[in-house]
Each structure stands twice: as C-alpha cells, then as structure tokens.
KEKE-3310 file (N, C-alpha, C; in steps of 0.2 Angstrom, whole numbers, plus 5000, padded with zeros to 4 digits):
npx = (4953:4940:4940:4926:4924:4933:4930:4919:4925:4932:4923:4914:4922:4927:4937:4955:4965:4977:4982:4993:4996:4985:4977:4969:4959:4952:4945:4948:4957:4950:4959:4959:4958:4966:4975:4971:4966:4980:4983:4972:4972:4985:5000:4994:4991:4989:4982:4981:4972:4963:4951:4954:4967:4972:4981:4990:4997:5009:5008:5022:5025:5035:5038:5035:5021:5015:5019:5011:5000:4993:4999:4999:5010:5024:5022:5020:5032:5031:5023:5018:5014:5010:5004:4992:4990:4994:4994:5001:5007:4998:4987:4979:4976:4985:4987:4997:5003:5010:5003:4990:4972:4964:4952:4937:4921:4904:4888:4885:4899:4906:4917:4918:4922:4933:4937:4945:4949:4959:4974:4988:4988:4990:4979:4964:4965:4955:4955:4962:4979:4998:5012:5023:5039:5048:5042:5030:5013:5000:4982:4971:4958:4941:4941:4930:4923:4921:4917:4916:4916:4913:4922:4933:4941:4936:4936:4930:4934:4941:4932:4927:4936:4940:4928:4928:4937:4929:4927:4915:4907:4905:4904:4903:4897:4900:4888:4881:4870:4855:4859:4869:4873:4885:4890:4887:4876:4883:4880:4880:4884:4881:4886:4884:4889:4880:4879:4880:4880:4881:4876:4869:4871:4881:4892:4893:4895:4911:4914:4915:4926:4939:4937:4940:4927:4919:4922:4914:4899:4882:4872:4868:4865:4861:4862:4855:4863:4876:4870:4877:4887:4890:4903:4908:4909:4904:4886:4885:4872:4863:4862:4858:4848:4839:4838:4839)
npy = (5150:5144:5141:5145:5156:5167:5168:5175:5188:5190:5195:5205:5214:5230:5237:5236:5226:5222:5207:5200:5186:5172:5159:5147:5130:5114:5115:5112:5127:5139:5140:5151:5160:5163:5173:5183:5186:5187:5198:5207:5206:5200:5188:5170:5153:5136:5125:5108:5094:5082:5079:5066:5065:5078:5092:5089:5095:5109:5123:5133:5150:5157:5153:5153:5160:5156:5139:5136:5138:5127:5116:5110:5110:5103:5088:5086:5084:5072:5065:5053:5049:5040:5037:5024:5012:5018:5027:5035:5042:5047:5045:5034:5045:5041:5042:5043:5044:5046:5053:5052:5051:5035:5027:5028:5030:5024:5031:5027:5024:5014:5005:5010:4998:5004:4994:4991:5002:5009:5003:4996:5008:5018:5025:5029:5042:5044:5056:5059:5061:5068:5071:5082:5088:5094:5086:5093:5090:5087:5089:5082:5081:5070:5053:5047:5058:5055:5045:5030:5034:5027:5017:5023:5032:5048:5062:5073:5085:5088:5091:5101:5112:5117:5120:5130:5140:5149:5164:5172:5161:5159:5150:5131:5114:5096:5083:5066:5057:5048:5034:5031:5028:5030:5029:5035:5048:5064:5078:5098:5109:5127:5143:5158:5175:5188:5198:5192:5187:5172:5158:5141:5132:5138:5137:5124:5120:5125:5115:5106:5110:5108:5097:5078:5068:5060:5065:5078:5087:5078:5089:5105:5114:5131:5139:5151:5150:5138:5124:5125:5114:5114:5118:5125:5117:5111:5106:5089:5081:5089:5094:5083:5079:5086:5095:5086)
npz = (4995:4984:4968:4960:4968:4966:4954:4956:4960:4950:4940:4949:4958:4953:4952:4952:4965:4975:4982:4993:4993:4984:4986:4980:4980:4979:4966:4950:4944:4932:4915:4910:4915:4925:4921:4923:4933:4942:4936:4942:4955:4960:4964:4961:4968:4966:4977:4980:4987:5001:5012:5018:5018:5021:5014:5000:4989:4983:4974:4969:4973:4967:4953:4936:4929:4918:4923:4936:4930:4927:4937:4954:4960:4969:4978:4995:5008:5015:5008:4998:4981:4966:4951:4944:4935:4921:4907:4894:4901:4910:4923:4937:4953:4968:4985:4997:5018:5032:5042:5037:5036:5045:5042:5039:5047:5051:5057:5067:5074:5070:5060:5044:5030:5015:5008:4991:4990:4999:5003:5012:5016:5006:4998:4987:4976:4966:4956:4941:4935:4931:4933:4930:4920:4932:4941:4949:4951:4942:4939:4931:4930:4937:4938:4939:4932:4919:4900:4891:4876:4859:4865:4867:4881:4887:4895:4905:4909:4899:4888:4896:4897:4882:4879:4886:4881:4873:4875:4878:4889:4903:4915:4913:4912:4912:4910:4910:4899:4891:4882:4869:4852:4853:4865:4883:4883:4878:4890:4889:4900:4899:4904:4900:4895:4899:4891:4878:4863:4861:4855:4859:4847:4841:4851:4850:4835:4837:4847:4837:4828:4835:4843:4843:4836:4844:4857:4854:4862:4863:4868:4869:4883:4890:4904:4916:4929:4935:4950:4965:4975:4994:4996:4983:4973:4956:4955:4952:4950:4955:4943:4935:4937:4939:4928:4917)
capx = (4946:4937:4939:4921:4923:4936:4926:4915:4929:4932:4917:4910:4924:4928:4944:4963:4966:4983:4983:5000:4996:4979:4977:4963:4960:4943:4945:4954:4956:4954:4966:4959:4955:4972:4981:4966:4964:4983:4984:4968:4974:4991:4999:4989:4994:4984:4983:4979:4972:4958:4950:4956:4975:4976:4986:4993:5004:5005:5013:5027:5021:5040:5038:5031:5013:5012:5019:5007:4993:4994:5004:4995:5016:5024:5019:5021:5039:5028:5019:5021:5011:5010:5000:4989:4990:4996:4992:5002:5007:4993:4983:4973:4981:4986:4993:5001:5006:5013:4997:4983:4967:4964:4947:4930:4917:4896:4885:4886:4905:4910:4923:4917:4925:4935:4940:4952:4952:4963:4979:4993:4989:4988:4973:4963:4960:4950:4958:4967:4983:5001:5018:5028:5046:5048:5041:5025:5009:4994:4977:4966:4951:4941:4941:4922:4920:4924:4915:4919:4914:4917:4928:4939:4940:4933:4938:4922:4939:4945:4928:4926:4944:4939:4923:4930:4941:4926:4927:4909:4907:4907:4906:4900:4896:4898:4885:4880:4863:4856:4864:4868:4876:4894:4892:4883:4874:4884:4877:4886:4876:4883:4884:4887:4886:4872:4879:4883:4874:4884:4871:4872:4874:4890:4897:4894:4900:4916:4915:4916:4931:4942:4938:4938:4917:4916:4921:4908:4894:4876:4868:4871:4859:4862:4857:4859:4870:4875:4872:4883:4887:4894:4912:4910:4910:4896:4882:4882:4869:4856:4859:4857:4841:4832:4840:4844)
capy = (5151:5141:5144:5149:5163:5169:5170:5181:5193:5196:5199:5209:5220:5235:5239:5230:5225:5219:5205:5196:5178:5170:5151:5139:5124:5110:5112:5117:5134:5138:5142:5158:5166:5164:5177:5189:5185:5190:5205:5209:5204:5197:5182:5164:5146:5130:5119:5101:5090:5080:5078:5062:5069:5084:5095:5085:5098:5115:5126:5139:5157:5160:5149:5157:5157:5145:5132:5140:5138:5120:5112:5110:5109:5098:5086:5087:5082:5067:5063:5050:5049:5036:5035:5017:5010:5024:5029:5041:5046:5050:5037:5038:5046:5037:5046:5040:5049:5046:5055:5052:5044:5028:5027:5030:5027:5027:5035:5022:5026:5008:5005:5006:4996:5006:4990:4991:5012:5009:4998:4998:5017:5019:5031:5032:5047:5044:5059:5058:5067:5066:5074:5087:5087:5096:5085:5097:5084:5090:5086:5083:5077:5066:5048:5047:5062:5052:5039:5027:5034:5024:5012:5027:5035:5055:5066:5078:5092:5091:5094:5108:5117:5116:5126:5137:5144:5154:5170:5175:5156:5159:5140:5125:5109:5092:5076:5062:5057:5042:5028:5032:5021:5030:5028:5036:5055:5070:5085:5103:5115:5131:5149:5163:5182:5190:5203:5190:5183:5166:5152:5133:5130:5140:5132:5114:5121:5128:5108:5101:5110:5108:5091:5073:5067:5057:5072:5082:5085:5080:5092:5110:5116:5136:5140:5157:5149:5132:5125:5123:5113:5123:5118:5129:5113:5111:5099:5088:5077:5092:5094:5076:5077:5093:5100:5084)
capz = (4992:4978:4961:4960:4973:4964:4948:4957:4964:4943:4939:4952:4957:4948:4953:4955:4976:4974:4988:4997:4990:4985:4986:4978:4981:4978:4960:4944:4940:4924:4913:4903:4921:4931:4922:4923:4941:4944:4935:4946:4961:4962:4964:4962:4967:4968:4982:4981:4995:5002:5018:5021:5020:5019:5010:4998:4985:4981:4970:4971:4971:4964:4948:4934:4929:4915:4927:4940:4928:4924:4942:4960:4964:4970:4985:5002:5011:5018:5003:4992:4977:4963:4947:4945:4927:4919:4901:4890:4906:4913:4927:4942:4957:4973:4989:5006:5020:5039:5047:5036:5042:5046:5037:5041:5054:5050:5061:5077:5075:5067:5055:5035:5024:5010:5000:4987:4989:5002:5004:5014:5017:5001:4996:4982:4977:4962:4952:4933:4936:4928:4934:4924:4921:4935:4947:4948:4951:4937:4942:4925:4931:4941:4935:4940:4928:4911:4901:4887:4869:4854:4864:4872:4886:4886:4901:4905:4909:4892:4884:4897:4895:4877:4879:4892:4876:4871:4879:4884:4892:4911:4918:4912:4916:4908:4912:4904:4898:4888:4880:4861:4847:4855:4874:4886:4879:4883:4889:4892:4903:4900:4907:4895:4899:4898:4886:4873:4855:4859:4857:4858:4842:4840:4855:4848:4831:4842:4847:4831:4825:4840:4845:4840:4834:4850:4865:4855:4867:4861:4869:4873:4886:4893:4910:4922:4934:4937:4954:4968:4983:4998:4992:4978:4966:4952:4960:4945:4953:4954:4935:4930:4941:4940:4921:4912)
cpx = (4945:4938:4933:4920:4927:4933:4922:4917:4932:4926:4913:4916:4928:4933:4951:4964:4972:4983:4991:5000:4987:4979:4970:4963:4952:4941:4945:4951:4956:4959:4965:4956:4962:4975:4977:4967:4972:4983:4979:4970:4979:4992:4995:4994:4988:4988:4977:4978:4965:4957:4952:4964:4977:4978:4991:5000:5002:5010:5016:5025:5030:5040:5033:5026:5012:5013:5014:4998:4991:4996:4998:5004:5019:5024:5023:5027:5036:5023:5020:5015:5015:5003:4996:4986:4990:4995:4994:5002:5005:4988:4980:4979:4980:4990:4994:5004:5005:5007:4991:4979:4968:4958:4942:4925:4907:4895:4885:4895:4910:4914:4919:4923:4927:4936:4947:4952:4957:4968:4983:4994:4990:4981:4973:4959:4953:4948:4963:4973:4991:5007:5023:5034:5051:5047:5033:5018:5002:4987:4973:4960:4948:4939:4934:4917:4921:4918:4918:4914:4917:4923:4933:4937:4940:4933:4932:4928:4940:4938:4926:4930:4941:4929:4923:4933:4937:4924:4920:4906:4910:4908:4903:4902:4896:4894:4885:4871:4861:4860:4863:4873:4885:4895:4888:4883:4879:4883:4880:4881:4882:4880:4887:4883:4883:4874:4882:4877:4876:4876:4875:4874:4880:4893:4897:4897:4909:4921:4919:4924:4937:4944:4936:4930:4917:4917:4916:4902:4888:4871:4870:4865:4861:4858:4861:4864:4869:4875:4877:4884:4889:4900:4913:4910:4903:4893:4880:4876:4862:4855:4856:4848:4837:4831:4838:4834)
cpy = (5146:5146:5147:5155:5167:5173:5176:5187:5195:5198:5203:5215:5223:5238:5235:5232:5220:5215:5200:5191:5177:5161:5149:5132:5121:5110:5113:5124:5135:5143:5148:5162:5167:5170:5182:5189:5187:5195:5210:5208:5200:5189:5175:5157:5142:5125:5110:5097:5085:5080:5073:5063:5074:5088:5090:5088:5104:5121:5132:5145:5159:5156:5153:5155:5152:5140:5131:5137:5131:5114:5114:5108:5104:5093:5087:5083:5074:5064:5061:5049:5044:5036:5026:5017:5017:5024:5035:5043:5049:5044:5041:5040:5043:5041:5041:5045:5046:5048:5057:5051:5040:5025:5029:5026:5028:5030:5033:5022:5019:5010:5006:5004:4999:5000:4991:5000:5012:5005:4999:5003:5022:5021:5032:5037:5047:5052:5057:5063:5064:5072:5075:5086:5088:5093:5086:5091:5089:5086:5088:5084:5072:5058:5045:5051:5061:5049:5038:5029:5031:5022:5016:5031:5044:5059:5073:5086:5092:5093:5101:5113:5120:5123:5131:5143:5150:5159:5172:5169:5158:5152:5137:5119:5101:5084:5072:5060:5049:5038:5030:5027:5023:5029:5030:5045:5060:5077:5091:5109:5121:5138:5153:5169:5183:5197:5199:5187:5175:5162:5144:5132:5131:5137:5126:5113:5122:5121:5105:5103:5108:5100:5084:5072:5064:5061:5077:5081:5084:5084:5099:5115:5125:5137:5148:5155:5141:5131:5123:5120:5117:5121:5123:5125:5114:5105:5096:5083:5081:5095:5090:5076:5081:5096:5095:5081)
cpz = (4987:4972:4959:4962:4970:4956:4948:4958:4955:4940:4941:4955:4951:4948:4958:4962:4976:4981:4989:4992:4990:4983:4981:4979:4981:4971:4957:4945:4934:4919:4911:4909:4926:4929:4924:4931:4944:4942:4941:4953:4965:4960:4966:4960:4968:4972:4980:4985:4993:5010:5022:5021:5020:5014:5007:4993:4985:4978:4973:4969:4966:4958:4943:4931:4924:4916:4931:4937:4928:4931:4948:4963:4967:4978:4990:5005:5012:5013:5000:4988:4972:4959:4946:4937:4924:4912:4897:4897:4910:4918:4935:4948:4964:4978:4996:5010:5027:5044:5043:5040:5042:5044:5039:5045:5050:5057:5069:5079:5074:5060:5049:5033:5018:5003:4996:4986:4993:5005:5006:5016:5012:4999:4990:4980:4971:4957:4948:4936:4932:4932:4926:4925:4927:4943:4949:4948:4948:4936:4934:4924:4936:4937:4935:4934:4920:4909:4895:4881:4863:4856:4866:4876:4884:4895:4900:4905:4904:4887:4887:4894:4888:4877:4882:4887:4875:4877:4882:4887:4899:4914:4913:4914:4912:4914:4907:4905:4898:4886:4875:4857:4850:4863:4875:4882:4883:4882:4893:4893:4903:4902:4901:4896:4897:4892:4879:4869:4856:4859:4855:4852:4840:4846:4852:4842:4834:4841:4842:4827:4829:4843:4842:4841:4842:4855:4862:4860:4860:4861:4872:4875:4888:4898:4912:4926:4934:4943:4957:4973:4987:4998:4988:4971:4963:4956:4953:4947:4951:4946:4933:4933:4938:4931:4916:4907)
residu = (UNK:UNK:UNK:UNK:UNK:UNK:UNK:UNK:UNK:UNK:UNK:UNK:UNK:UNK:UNK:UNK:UNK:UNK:UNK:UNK:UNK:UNK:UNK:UNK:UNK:UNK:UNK:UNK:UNK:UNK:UNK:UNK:UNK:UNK:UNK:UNK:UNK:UNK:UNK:UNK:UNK:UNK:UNK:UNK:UNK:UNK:UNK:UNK:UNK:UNK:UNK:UNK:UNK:UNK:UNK:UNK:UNK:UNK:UNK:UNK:UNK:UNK:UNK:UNK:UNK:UNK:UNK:UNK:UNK:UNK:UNK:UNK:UNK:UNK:UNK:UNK:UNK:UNK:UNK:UNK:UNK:UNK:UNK:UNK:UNK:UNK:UNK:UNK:UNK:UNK:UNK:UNK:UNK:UNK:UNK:UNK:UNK:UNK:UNK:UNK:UNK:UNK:UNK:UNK:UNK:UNK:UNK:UNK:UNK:UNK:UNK:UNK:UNK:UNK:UNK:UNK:UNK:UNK:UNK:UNK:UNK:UNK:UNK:UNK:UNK:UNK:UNK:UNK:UNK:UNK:UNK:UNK:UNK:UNK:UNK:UNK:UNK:UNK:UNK:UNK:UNK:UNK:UNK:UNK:UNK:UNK:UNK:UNK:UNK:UNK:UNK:UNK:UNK:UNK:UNK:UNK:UNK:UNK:UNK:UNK:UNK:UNK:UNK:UNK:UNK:UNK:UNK:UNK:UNK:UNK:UNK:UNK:UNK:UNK:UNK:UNK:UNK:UNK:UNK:UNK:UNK:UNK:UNK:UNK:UNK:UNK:UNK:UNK:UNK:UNK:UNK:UNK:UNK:UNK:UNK:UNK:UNK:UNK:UNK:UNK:UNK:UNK:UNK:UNK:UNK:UNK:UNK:UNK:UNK:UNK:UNK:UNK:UNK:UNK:UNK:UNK:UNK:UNK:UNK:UNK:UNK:UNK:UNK:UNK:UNK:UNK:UNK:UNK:UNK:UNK:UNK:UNK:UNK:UNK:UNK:UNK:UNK:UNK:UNK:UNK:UNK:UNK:UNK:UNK)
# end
C-alpha cells in the first residue's frame, strides 16, 4: 500500500488488526508513524522500485525497526545500484538490472530519447539516497525536490521530516515560490488536526530553532488536506498552481 493509505488506516481505525506483513512502497514513510503503525497493526517494511524496474530493494521484516524505519533494504539479487557524484555520502541514485526496460515509446509507438538518464542500462532514477553500513539503500529525497539556497543544496525531505516532528502535523508539503535574495521562495503547506491550537507561526518558530536560516520555509500556508495523485503521492503541481 501507500504510505498515504496507511495514514488513513491510523487514524480512522479504532482498534489494533494485527496483520501478517504490511509493505509500502511510492514514497517515504514517515518516521514518527512507523512505530505507531506497527504497534497498530504489526510488522512494516519498505519497498523501493520504479516502473521502469521494478522492484528494486526491500527491507527485512526480521531486522529491527529503527533499520526498518530508515532503509528500503537492501537491493535486489540482480540489482546493481551506484551513487553519481556523491556528497558526504550521499548522491543521486542509479540502477541496472538484466530485465529492465528498454525505454520508452510515445504514442505512435516510436522510441523516445532518454538522453543521458539512461546509459549502458544504467537508469536514472533521479532520487538522493545513500547506503548504510549494512548495505541497506536509504532513499532521502527526490533530486527534483531540492533547490539552491544561499549557494547550498536544501532537500524539501529534510525540511519536511523536520516539520513532521511536531505531533499534531498530519502531512505537509514543500514547493517553491518566487525568487528571494536566498534562492527560490519556500513554501510548506501543511495539515494539522483539527483538534489542535498549532498555527503557522509556531511551526515556522519550530523551523527556526531546529534548522539552519536558509531550510527555513518562507511561508507557511495550512490547508484541510493536501492533494493527491492516484499513487498516493502529494500533486505538487496542483499546489504550485491552484494554492501557491
């Protein structure tokens, strides 16, 4: 299932349904919901993939949960992974594998051009990720979901995670806006329960003590819900358009 749908299954049911195993997969879990979500309903791993490979990795239900919380496990028998320009360990992820695709067709059924996202069989996925001591492949973010503030790189997951902390925070969502003297604007749409006094302000306060001046957001909008594509992911597209 989606980590979204998952979300719904703690806050709408009322009582623990211990299940066998439960997967995710399409986009992080977050961190201050995996334990609740096992205690509620058993064990939980994350799967990693894409459509153009498949199932790429996937964590051990026998491993304990704060590798669990953190790892998407480690790749697939057939599955070579490599980082691309690395940084502190951390760099864009690249996969390969024996029965990938072969790449993509438009609508008349001719080849598209991938370019330099695909070499040698080499696949870019166009996620941040970094391997644990373990092996274990740790997906951070999407490298699309960044941008340069004051001259360094700002990962939209780290300023989420970071919001997530505060307990009556259900999701939220980072875009960016206009251009300001530090980079491009950023704006953090969040959800916050309906039985809570939080307001923007104390989330941006929250910000300011937690994280460096340039990941603070500029703006902090609250909404009822964020939307969704039918993946389950947020549609940051219908933010930037319709909200921003």
């Amino acid at each position: 299932m989606t980590p979204s749908f998952a979300y719904t299954l703690l806050q709408t049911r009322k009582s623990k349904r211990p299940y066998r195993l439960t997967v995710t997969a399409g986009d992080r879990f977050r961190l201050d919901s995996f334990a609740d979500y096992e205690a509620a309903f058993g064990p939980l791993l994350q799967l990693y993939g894409s459509t153009e490979l498949g199932a790429i990795a996937a964590a051990d239900p026998r491993l304990p949960i704060e590798v669990r919380r953190h790892s998407v496990g480690l790749p697939m028998p057939d599955v070579a992974c490599r980082l691309q320009a690395p940084v502190d360990e951390e760099g864009e992820l690249w996969c390969k594998r024996r029965y990938g695709f072969e790449g993509y067709v438009d609508k008349y059924g001719k080849p598209v051009s991938l370019g330099t996202d695909y070499v040698d069989g080499w696949f870019r996925t166009k996620d941040i990720a970094r391997f644990n001591p373990d092996g274990g492949l740790e997906v951070l973010g999407r490298s699309d979901h960044s941008v340069n503030r004051d001259g360094l790189l700002v990962f939209f997951a780290d300023l989420e995670k970071t919001i997530e902390t505060l307990e009556p925070v259900e999701a939220v969502a980072i875009v960016t806006g206009d251009d300001t003297e530090r980079g491009k604007k950023l704006i953090a749409y969040c959800v916050v329960a309906k039985d809570s006094n939080l307001s923007a302000d104390m989330i941006r306060t929250h910000c300011f003590d937690k994280l460096p001046r340039r990941v603070v957001p500029d703006e902090i909008r609250l909404l009822d819900a964020l939307p969704l594509l039918p993946s389950g992911k947020v549609d940051r597209i219908t933010l930037q358009q319709q909200f921003s």
